[in-house]
C-alpha positions in Angstrom: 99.9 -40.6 -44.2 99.1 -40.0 -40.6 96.9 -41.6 -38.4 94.2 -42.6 -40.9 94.7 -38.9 -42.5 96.6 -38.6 -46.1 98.0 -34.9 -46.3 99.0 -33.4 -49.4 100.6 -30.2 -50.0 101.6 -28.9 -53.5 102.9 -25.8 -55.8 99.7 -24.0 -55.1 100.7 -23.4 -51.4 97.9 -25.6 -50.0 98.0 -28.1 -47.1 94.7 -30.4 -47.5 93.5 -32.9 -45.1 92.0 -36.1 -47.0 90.3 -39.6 -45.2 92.1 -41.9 -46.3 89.4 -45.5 -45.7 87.8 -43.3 -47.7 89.9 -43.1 -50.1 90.8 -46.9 -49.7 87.7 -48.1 -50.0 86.4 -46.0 -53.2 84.3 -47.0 -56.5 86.0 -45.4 -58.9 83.3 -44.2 -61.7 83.7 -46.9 -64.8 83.7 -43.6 -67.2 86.9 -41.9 -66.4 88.2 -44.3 -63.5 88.1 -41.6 -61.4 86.6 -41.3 -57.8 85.3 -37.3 -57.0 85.7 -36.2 -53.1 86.3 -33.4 -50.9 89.1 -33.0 -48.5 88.2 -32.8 -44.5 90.1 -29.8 -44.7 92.7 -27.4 -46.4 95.0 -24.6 -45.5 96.7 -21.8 -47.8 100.1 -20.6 -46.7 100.7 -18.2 -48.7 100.4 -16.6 -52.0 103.9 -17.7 -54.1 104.4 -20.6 -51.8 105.7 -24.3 -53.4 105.8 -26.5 -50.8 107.7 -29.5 -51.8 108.0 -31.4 -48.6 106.9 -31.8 -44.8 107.9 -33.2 -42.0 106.0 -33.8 -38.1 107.7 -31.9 -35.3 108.5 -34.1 -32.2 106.3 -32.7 -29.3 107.8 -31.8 -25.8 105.4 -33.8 -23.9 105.1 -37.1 -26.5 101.6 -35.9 -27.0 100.2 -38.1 -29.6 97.8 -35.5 -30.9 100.6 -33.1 -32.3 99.4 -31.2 -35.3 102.4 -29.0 -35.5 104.4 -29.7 -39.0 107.0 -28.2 -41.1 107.2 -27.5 -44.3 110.4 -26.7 -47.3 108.6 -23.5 -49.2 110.6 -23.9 -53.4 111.0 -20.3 -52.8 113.3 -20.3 -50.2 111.5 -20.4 -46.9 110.8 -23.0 -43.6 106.6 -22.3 -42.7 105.8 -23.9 -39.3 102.1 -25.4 -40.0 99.5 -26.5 -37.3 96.7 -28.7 -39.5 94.5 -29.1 -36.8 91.1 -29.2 -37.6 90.1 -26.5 -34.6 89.0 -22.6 -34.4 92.1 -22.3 -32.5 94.5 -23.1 -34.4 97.0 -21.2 -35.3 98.1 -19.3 -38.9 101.1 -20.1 -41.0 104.5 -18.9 -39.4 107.6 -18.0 -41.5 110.1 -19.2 -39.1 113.2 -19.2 -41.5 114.1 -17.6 -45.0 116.7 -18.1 -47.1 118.0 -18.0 -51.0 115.9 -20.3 -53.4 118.8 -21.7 -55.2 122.5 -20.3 -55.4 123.9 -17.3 -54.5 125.5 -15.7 -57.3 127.1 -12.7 -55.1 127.9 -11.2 -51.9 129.6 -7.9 -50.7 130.0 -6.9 -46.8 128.8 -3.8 -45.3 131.9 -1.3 -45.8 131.0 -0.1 -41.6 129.4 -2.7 -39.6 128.2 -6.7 -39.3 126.2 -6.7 -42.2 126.5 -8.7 -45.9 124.1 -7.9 -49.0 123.8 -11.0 -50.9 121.7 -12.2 -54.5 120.4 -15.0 -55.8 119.2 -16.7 -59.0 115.8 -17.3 -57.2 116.2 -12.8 -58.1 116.0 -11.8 -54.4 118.5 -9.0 -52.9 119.0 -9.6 -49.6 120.8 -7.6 -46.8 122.0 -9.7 -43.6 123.6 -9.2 -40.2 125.7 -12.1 -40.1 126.6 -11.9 -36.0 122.8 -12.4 -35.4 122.2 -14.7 -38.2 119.3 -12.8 -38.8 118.3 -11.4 -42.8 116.9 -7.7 -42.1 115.3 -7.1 -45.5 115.2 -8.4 -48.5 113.6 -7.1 -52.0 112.7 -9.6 -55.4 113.6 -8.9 -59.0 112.0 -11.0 -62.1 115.4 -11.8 -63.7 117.9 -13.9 -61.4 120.8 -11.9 -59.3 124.4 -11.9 -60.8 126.5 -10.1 -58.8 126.4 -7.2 -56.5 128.5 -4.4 -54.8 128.4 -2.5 -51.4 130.3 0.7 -52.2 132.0 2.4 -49.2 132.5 6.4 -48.5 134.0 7.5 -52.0 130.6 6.7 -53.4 128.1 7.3 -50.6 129.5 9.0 -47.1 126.5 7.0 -46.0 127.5 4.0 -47.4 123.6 2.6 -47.7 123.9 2.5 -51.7 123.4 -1.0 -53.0 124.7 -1.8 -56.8 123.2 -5.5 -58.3 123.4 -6.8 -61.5 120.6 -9.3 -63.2 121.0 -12.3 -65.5 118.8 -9.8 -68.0 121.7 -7.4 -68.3 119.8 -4.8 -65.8 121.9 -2.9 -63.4 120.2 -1.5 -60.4 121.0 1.1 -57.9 119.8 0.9 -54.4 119.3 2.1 -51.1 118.6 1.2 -47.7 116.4 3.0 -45.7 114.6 2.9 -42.5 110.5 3.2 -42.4 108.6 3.5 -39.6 106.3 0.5 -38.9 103.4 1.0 -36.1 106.5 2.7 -33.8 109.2 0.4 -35.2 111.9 0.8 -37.2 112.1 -0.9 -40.1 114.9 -1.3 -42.8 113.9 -1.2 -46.9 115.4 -1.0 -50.2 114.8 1.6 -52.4 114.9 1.6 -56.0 117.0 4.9 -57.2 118.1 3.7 -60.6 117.6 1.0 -63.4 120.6 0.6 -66.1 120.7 -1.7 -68.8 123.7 -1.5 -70.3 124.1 -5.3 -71.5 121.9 -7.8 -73.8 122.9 -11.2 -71.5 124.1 -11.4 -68.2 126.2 -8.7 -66.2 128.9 -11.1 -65.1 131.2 -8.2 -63.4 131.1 -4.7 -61.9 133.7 -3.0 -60.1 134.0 0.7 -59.2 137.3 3.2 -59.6 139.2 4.3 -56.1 137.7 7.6 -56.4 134.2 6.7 -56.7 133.3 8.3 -59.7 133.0 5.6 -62.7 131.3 2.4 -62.6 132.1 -0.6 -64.9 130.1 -3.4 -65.7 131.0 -6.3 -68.4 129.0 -9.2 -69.5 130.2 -12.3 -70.9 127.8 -12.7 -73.2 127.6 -9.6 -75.4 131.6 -9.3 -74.6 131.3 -5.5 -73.8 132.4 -3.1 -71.0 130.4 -0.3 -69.9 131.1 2.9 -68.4 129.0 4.9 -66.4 129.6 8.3 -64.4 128.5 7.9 -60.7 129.1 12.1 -59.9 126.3 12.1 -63.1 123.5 10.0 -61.5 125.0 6.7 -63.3 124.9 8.6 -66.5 126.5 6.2 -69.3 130.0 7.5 -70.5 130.4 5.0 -73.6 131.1 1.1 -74.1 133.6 -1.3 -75.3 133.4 -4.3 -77.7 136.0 -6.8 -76.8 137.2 -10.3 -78.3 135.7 -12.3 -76.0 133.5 -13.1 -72.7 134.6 -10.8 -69.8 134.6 -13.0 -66.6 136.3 -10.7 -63.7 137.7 -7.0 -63.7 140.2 -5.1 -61.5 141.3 -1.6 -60.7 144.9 -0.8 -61.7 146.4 0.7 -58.1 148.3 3.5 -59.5 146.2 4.7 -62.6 142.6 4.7 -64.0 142.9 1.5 -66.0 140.8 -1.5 -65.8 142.5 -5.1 -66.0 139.8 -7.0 -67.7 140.2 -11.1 -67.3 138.7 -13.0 -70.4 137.1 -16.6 -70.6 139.9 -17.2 -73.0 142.8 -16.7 -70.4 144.0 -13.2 -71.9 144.3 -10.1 -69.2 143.5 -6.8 -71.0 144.5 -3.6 -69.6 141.6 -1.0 -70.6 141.8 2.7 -70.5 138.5 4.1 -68.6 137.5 7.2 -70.8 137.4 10.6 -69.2 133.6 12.3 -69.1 134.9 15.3 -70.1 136.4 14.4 -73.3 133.3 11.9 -74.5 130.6 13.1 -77.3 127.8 11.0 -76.2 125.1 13.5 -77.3 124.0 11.1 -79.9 124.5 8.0 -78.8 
């Protein structure tokens, strides 16, 4: 309520603007008890916008006619609002965006000030951490698990981007940069989509060499191998005995230590390419 004005907002992205003596002093119809009106006006923000609260800015000059509001977007964003009722004022800004929910994984940028994180909310996003500043960021239907930023043994570009979804999808990225009206602009890049897994992909790791990538799942307790020189070909999977919940390279050979919800450490031997029949299956 402010100054004789109630304002709603709501989960369809809309700011109205409704009289409230009006409302006050209503004759609700003895049918339904209800009371039909129109609001003095309404704004959209934005299509997938949930706004579940506002707040009025505090105006430089203690101008008492201050229309300038902000308002918490459920999907992760900060929307500076002006619900004036003029023709000049002015359209939704995005001031701020964030992760809707928690962050399920981060990996830093193998060359420079830069971090790729995901959420549950199913949003990749790649930031540069010294500017505070997120520089792009892409959204999945399943929720983000974990991800990994491999460095020159996979990519001598070191752009490729690996996530892993709460669907049991593994994707491979890339960052790129297109050209907006004379501006550079950074993307990500779809290159492949994996789904090795039935439930989430709790853990991915990649050998020293860059050539195989594993990812386990703690809830179809498997490990997957897949050949990176091959285009992420799959080499073959693993059952285990129970709900793989981290992995780690062995330093001095191409074995995985596999870390189980139970508390046991399994040492795995990562199959050679070369010597796997996987014609069939």
């Amino acid at each position: 309520l402010d100054e004789g004005e109630l304002i709603t907002a709501g989960s369809d992205g809309y700011v109205k603007i409704w009289d409230f003596e009006t409302i006050d002093g209503a004759d609700v119809l003895e049918e339904d008890g209800s009371f039909p009106m129109e609001p003095m006006s309404e704004m959209h923000v934005g299509e997938g916008v949930n706004i579940v609260s506002m707040c009025k800015t505090v105006s430089e000059n203690n101008n008492d006619t201050n229309s300038m509001w902000l308002a918490q977007d459920a999907a992760g964003g900060i929307w500076k609002l002006d619900i004036s009722v003029s023709l000049t004022k002015k359209a939704p800004e995005l001031i701020q965006s964030y992760h809707a929910g928690p962050i399920r994984g981060s990996a830093p940028c193998p060359y420079t000030h830069m971090m790729a994180s995901v959420g549950e909310d199913g949003t990749i996003r790649v930031m540069d951490y010294l500017r505070k500043q997120t520089l792009v960021r892409n959204k999945y239907k399943a929720g983000g698990s974990c991800i990994l930023w491999p460095g020159r043994n996979v990519d001598s570009k070191m752009v490729t981007l690996i996530g892993g979804f709460s669907d049991g999808v593994v994707r491979v990225m890339t960052l790129d940069h297109a050209e907006q009206e004379s501006e550079f602009e950074l993307k990500i890049i779809l290159l492949h989509a994996l789904k090795p897994h039935k439930g989430e992909v709790t853990a991915m790791i990649i050998d020293n060499e860059g050539k195989t990538l594993v990812t386990g799942s703690a809830e179809d307790c498997t490990l997957f191998f897949f050949d990176i020189t091959s285009k992420y070909l799959p080499i073959g999977f693993m059952k285990l005995e129970a709900p793989v919940n981290t992995m780690s390279w062995c330093s001095t050979s191409k074995r995985v230590l596999v870390g189980l919800q139970t508390g046991v450490v399994l040492e795995v031997q990562c199959p050679d390419p070369g010597e796997v029949d996987n014609s069939v299956t």
